[in-house]
C-alpha positions as YAML, in Angstrom:
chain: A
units: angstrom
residues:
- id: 1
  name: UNK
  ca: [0.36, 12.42, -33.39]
- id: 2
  name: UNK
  ca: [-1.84, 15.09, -32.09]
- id: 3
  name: UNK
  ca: [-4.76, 13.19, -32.03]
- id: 4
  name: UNK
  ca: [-2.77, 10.65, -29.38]
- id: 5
  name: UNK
  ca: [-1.64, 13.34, -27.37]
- id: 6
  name: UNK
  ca: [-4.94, 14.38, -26.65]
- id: 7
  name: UNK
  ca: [-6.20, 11.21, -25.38]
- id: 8
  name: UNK
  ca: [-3.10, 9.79, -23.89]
- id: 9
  name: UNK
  ca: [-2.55, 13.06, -21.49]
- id: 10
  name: UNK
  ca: [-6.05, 13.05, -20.10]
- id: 11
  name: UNK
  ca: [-6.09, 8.92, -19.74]
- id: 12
  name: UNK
  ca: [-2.63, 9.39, -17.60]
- id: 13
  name: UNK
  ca: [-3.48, 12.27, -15.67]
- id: 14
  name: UNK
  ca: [-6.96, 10.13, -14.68]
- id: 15
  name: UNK
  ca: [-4.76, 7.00, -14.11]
- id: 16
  name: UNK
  ca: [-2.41, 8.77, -11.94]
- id: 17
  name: UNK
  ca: [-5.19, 10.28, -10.07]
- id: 18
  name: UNK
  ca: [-6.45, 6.80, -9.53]
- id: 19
  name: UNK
  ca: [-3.25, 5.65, -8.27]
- id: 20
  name: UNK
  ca: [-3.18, 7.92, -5.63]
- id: 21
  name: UNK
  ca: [-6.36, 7.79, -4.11]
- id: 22
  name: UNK
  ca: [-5.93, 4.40, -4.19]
- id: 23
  name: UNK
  ca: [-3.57, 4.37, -1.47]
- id: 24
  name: UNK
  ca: [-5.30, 6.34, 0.92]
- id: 25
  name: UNK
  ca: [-7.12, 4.39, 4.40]
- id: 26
  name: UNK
  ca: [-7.75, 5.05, 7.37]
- id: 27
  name: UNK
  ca: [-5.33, 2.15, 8.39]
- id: 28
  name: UNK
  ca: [-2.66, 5.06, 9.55]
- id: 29
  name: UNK
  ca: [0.57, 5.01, 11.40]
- id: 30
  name: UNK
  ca: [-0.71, 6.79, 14.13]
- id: 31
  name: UNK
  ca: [-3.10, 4.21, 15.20]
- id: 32
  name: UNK
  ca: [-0.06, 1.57, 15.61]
- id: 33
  name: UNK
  ca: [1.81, 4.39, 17.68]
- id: 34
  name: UNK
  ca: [-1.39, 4.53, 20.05]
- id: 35
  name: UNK
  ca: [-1.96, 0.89, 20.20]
- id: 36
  name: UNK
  ca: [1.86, 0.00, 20.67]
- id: 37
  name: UNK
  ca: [0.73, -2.28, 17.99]
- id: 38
  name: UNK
  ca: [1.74, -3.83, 15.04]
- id: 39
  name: UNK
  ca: [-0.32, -3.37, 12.04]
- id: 40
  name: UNK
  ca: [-0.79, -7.58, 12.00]
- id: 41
  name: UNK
  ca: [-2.55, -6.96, 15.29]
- id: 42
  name: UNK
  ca: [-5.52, -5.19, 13.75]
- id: 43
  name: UNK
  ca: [-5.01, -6.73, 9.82]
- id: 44
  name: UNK
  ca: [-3.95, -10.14, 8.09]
- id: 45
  name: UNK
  ca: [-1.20, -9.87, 5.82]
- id: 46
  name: UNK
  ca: [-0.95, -8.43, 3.00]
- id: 47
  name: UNK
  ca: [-4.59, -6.99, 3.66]
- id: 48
  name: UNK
  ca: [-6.82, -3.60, 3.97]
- id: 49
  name: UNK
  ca: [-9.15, -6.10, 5.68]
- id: 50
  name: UNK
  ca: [-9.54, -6.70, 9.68]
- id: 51
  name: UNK
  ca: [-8.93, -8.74, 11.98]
- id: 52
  name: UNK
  ca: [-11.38, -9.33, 14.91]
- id: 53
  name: UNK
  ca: [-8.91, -7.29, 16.78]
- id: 54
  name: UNK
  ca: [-9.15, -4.48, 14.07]
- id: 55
  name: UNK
  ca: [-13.24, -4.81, 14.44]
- id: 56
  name: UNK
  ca: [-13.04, -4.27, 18.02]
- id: 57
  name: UNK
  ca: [-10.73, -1.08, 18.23]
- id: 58
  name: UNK
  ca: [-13.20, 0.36, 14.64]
- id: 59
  name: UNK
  ca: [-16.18, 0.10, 17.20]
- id: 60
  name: UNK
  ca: [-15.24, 0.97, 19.96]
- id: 61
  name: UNK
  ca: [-14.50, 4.57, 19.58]
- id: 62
  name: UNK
  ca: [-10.70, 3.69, 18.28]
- id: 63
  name: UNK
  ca: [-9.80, 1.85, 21.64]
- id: 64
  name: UNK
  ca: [-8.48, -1.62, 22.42]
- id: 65
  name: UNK
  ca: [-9.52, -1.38, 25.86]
- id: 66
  name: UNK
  ca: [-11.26, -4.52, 27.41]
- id: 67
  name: UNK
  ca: [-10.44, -6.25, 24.39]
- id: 68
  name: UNK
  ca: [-9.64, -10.20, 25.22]
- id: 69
  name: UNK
  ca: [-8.77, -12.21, 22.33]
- id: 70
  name: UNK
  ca: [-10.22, -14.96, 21.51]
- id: 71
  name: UNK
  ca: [-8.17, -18.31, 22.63]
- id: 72
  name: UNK
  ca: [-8.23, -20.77, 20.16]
- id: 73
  name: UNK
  ca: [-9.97, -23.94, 21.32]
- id: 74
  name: UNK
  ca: [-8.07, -26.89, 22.34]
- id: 75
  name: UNK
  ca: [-9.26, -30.48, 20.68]
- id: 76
  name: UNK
  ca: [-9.57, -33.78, 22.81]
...
């Protein structure tokens, strides 16, 4: 019993660490109060990853301005 003590408290204290960290971005509330946009603006659903949107306001300095989305082309 001892022995498993000593290897499950280290193992959950490691996996809780884990957890934890795992949930920290840079994708923060702040930036959709700035924007006065929603977080789909700047990422797909259920995603960390970016939209061409989120590109744009990452490079340029954390600002949307003279950003023009792209229109989606029209088929003939």
């Amino acid at each position: 019993m001892r022995h498993l003590v000593k290897l499950v408290l280290p193992v959950s204290i490691l996996a809780v660490g884990f957890f934890f960290s795992a949930t920290m971005s840079w994708a923060v509330p702040e930036f959709a109060r700035k924007t006065k946009k929603e977080c789909s603006f700047c990422h797909p659903p259920d995603s960390w990853n970016l939209t061409e949107a989120g590109k744009y306001y990452r490079d340029h300095k954390y600002s949307l301005e003279g950003y023009k989305p792209k229109t989606p082309e029209k088929s003939k």
